[in-house]
C-alpha positions as CSV (number, residue, x, y, z in Angstrom):
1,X,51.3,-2.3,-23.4
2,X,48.6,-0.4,-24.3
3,X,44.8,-0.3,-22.4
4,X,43.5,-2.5,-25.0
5,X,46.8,-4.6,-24.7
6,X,45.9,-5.3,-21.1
7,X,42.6,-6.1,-21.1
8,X,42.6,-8.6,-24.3
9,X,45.4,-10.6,-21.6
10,X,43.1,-10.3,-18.8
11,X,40.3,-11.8,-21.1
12,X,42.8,-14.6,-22.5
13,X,43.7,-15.2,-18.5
14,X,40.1,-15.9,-18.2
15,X,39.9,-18.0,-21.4
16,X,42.4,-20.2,-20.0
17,X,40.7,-20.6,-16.3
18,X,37.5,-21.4,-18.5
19,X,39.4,-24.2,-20.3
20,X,41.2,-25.5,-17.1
21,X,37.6,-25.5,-15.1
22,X,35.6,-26.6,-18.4
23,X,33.9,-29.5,-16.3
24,X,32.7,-26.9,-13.9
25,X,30.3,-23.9,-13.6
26,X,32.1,-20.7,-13.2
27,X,31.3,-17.4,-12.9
28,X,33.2,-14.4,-13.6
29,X,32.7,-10.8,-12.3
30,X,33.8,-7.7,-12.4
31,X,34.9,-4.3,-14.2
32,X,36.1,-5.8,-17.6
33,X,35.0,-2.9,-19.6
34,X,35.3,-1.7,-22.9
35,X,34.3,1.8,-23.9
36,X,31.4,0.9,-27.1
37,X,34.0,2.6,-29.4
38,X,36.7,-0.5,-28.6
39,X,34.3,-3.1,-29.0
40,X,32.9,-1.8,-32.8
41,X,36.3,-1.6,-33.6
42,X,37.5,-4.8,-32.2
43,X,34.3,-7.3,-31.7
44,X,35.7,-7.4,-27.9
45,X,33.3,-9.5,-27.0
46,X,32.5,-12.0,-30.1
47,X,36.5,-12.5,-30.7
48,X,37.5,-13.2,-26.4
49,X,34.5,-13.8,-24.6
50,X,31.5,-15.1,-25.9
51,X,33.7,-18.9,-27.3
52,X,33.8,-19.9,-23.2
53,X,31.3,-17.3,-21.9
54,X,27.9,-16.5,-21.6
55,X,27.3,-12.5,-21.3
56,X,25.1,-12.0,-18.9
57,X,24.1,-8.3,-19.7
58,X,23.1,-9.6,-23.1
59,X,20.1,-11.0,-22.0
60,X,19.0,-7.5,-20.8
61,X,16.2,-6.5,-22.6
62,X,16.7,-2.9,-21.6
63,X,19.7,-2.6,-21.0
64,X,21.5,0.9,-22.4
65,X,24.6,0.1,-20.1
66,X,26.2,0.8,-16.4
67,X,27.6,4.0,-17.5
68,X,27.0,7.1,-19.1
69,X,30.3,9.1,-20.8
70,X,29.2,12.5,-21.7
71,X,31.9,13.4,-23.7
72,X,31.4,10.7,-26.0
73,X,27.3,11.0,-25.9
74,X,26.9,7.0,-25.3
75,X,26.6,4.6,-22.9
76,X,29.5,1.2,-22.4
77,X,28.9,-1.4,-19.9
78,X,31.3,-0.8,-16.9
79,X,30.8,-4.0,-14.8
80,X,30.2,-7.5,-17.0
81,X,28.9,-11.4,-15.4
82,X,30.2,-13.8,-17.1
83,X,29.4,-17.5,-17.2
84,X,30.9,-20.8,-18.2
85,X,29.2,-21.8,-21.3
């Protein structure tokens, strides 16, 4: 599988804790990145995440991103919090 592959599992894995703990509050954590390219491609976020989770650099008012790739002159977000809807 490709990069992509494995990260759209690792976000249904976490789709399907979210449904199993649905009655509790959960937070999620870590380096689920996306470069910005993969998510205007593939609405990353809208299509896997954002049905069970609340994205908590969204709410960021100034919030360009946790990393800056020269090469492609933009900025992604590395590390994402993630909470149960």
């Amino acid at each position: 599988p490709t990069t992509l592959e494995k990260r759209v599992e690792m976000l249904e894995a976490l789709a399907d804790y979210a449904d199993e703990k649905s009655d509790d509050f959960t937070i999620a954590a870590g380096d689920f990145n996306f470069p910005n390219s993969y998510e205007e491609q593939h609405n990353i976020l809208e299509t896997y995440v954002e049905p069970r989770w609340v994205v908590g650099h969204k709410y960021c008012a100034n919030c360009s991103g946790t990393y800056y790739d020269e090469f492609d002159g933009q900025w992604s977000q590395l590390d994402y919090i993630l909470l149960s809807r």
